[in-house]
N, C-alpha and C positions, 0 to 999 in steps of 0.2 A: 568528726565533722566531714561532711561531704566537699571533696574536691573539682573543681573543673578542670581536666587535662587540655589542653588548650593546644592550638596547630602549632609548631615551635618554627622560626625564623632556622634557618640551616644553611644559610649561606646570605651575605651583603644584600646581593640580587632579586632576592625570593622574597613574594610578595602573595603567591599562592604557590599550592603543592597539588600530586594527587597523592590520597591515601593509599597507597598499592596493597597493602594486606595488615591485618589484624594478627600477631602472635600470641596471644593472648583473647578470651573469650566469656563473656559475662558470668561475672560468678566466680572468675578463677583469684584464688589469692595474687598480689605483686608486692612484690619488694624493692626497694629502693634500689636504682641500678638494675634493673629486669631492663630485658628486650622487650619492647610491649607491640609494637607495629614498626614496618617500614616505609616511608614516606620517598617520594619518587620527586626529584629539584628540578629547577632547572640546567643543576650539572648532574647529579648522579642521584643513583636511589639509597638511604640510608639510614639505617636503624637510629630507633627512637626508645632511649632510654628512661622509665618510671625517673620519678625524684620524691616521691613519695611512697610510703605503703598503706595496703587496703586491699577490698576487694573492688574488685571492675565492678561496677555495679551497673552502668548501663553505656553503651556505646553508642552514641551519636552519629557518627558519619561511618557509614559500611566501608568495609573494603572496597578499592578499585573505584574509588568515587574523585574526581578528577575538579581542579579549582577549588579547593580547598581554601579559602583566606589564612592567612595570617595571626591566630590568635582568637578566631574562632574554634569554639566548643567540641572537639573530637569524642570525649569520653568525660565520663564521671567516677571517682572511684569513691568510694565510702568505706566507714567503719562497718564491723560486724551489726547485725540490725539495724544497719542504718538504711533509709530508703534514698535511690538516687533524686529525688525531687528534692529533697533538701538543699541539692549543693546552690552555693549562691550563682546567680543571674550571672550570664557573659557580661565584663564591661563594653558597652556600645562603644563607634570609634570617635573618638573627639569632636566636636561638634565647635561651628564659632559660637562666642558667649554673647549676648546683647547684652551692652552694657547697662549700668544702673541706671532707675528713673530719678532722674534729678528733677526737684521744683525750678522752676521759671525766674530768675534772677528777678529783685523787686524792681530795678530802673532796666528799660526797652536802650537803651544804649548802649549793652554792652556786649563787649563783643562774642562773634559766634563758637563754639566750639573748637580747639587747635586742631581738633581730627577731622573737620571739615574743611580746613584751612588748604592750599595747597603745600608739600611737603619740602619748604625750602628755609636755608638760614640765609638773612641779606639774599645776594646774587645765585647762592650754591643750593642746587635740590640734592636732598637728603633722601638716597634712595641705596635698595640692598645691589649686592653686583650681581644679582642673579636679574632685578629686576632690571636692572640699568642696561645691563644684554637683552634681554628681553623687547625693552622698548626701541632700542638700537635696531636690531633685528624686524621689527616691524613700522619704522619710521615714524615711531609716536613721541612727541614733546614730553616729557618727565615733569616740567613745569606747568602743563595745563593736566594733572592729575592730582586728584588729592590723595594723601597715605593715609593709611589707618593704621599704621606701626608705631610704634615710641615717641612721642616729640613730633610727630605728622612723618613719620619717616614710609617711604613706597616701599611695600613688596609687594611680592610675585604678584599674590591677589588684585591687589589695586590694579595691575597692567594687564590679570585676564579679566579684568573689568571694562576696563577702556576698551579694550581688543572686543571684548561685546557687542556694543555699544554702538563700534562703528565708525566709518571718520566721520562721521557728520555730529558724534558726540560733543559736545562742549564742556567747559570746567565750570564748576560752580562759580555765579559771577562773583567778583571781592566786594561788594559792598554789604555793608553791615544790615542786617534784617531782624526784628525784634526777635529773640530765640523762643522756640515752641516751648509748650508749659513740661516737654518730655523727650530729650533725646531719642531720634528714632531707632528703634531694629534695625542695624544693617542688612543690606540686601543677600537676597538665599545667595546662594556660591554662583559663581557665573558657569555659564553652561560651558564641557571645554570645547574649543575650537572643530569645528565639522573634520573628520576625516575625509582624504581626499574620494571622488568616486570610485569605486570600484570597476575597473575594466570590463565592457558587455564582451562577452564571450560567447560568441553563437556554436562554434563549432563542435564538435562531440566532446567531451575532456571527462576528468576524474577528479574531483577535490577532494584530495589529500590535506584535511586539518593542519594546521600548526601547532605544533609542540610547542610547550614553554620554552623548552633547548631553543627550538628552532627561533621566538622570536625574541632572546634575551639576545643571541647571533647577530639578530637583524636590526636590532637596537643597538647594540656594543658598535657593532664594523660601521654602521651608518653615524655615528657619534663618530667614530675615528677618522673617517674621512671626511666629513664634514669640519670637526675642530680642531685637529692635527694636521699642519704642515708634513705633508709625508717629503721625503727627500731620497733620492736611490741609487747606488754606486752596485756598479755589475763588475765584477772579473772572473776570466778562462784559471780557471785553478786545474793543473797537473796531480793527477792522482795515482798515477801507476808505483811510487815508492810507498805511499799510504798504504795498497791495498797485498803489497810482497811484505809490509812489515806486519798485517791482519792473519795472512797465512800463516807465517812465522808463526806469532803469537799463538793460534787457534791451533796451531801444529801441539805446540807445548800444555793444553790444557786435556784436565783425568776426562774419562770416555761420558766420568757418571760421579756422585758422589758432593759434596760442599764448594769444593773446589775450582767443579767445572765451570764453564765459560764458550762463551760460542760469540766473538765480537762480531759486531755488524759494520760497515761503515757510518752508519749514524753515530755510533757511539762513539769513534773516533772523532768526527765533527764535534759534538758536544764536548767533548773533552778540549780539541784546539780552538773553540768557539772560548770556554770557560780559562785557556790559561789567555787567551788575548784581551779579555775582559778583565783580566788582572791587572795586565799594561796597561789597559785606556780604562781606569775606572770613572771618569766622565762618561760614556758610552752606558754604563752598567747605574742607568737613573733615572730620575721621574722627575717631568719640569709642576712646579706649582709656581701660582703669581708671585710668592714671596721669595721662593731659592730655590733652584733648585739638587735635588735631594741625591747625593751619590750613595749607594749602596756600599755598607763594607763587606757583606759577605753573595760571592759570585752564585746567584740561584736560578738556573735555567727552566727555563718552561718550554715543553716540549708537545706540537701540537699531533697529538694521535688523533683518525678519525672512528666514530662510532657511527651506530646505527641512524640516531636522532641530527648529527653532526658532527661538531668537533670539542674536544676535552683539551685542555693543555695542564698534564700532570709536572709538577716540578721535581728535578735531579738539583738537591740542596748542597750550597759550599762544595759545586762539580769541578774546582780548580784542584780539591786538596783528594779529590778520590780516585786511585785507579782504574784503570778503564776496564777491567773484569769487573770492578765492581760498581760503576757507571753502568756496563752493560748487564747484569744481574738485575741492578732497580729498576733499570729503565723497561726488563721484559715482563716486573712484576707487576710496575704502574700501568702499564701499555694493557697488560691483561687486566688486573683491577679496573681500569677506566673503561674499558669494553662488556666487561659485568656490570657498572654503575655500582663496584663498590668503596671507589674512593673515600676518605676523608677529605672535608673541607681545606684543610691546612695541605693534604696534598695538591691542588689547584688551584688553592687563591695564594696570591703573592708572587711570588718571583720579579725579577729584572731584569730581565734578556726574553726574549721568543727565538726557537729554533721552527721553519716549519720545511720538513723534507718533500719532498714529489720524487725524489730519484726511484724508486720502486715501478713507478709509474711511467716512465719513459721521457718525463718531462723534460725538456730541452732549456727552458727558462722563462722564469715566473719572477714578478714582485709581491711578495706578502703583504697585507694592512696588519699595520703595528695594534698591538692589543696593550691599548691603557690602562693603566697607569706609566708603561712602560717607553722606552725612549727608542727600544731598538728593536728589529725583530731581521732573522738570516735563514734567504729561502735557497733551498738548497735543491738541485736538479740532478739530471740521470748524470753517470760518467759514461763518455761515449766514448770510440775510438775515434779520434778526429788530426788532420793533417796540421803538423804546424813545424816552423823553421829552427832548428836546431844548428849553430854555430855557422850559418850561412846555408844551411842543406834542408830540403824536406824530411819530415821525420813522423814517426806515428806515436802519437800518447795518447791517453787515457785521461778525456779532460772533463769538468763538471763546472758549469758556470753558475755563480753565488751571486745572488743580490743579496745588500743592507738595506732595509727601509728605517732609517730613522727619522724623526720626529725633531725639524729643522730649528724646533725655540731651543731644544739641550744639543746637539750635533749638528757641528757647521759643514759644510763642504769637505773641507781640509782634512776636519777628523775624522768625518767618515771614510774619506781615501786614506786614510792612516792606518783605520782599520782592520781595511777589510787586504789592505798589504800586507800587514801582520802576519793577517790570519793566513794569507795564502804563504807565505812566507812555513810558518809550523808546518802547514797539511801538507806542502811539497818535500819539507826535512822536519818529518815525522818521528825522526828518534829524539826529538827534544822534548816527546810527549812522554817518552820514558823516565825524565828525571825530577 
């Protein structure tokens, strides 16, 4: 029987793809588990495995074809003589149902429909919390909307209705009106809200497209600053014993071979980033309305930059790993993430954000925290800069660290608790050895 390979979901966020290339070519046999094509995310680009066997019988979407939906039709594969017109139809995407025609109650007295009702029990309207932000958010009454959910309950729908509409909308009045001989069709979906104008731009310029990368970016950071309390504790961290105990170390590793080793100073942050997140495992969590959620195992996310943006590959359970072998994953994901050949599970998840600039010269930055997460530690250049040693001027090798935490799970207090800690390790760095 004729199958429809369909666009596969490949990450939370993805809601389209482009199709980057075809490995596979009409007519060719697949077996279950083949590479068939690679599809390009909004984090990385990555192979697309059969779950079926058959032959490709006819392909749909070419290579290199860009907005791909979701669960739209990519290919057909079929049995031996089988023709690809058989396979069954895409399912369409969900659509609202109109409800049944009901006949006309026999006495004009009774009352109207609960789904035309407004959505309240006694004094309390029964609304979702998506919707109840919503109306919050644009100063609409909850109680002059009627729900069309469970019991008259508001969602989301119901308030981009209102938001339609308009203020000059009103609620359905409450008094009772003989009901029509047929439940109406609810209304088509409400149009969504105009996007802002667009900036007139007279002067000469270049548009440069948006990448999916680019606006899942501008969606995430603008959600985090917008719904997270960010909060920011800065300290001069001493780094000139960290960087004699790197030498050491890098002194003692083979030229070549399984062995080798080549530490960076990132990789030593990550590491006394990963044992301080041991001690404050409050720090190491994600707030949700009901509790917030401590992680038990310390999983760093580490933001590399790419061509499209930025990646943040995870260094997993980085309290219980040696720093050769912290730095080994870390130069393998850093390369994977810049091919776009990541797995998923290497970049979604973690509970910490590290994001470095020191490469760069950067004197000092605060990062936006990347949610679900409570913490994220921006890390700048180490300069040689003047500072007071036992009452005398003195010269060290210093790098200043911001924490941006996310103020509903880390108070004030804990975040200076922190990020003492941590300078505390990076300055007596041999406690990163045991």
């Amino acid at each position: 029987m004729a199958t429809n390979i369909l666009m596969p979901a490949l990450s939370p966020t993805m809601t389209e793809g482009t199709l980057a290339r075809w490995l596979k070519k009409e007519g060719d046999q697949v077996k279950a588990g083949d590479i068939i094509a690679e599809i390009e995310t909004d984090k990385a680009t990555m192979e697309v495995e059969a779950v079926d066997e058959g032959i490709l019988g006819k392909i749909v979407v070419a290579g290199g074809t860009a907005g791909v939906k979701v669960n739209d039709v990519i290919a057909v594969l079929v049995e031996a003589g089988e023709s690809a017109d058989a396979a069954p139809a895409a399912k369409p995407a969900p659509a609202a149902v109109a409800p049944k025609t009901e006949p006309a109650p026999a006495t004009p007295a009774a009352a109207p429909a609960p789904a035309a009702a407004p959505a309240a029990s006694g004094s309390r309207v029964i609304a979702s919390p998506l919707a109840r932000r919503m109306a919050e958010q644009a100063g609409l009454d909850l109680s002059a909307i009627a729900g069309s959910g469970p019991n008259g309950r508001i969602v989301k729908a119901d308030v981009d209705a209102a938001l339609a509409k308009g203020p000059a909308a009103k609620p359905a009045p409450a008094a009772a009106a003989p009901a029509p001989a047929a439940a109406p069709a609810p209304a088509a979906a409400p149009a969504p809200a105009p996007k802002p104008a667009a900036p007139v731009i007279t002067a000469p310029h270049t548009a440069v497209p948006n990448s999916t990368m680019r606006k899942v970016i501008a969606r995430r950071l603008s959600e985090s600053k917008q719904t997270v309390p960010h909060f920011y504790v800065s300290m001069d961290i001493e780094i000139d014993a960290l960087l004699k105990l790197r030498s050491q170390l890098n002194a003692t590793s083979p030229k070549d071979g399984p062995g080798a080793f080549k530490l960076s100073v990132n990789d030593l942050v990550i590491k006394a980033a990963a044992v301080t997140l041991r001690r404050f495992p409050n720090v190491n969590a994600t707030w949700t309305d009901d509790a917030i959620i401590q992680y038990h195992d310390v999983d760093i996310s580490v933001a590399v930059s790419i061509p499209d943006g930025l990646i943040t590959p995870i260094v997993r359970k980085a309290d219980q790993k040696g720093l050769a072998a912290i730095s080994n994953e870390m130069k393998d994901l850093a390369a994977r993430a810049k091919a776009g050949k990541l797995k998923p599970e290497e970049f979604q998840g973690g509970g910490f954000s590290i994001s470095n600039m020191g490469m760069y010269g950067v004197r000092d930055f605060a990062a936006i925290i990347n949610p679900p997460q409570a913490g994220i530690l921006a890390v700048s250049a180490g300069e040689q800069r003047p500072v007071v040693k036992n009452g005398a001027l003195a010269i060290a090798t210093v790098m200043t660290c911001t924490l941006s935490v996310d103020h509903r799970v880390v108070d004030g207090a804990l975040a200076a608790e922190w990020i003492q800690a941590f300078k505390r390790i990076v300055e007596e760095p041999l406690s990163l050895m045991l």
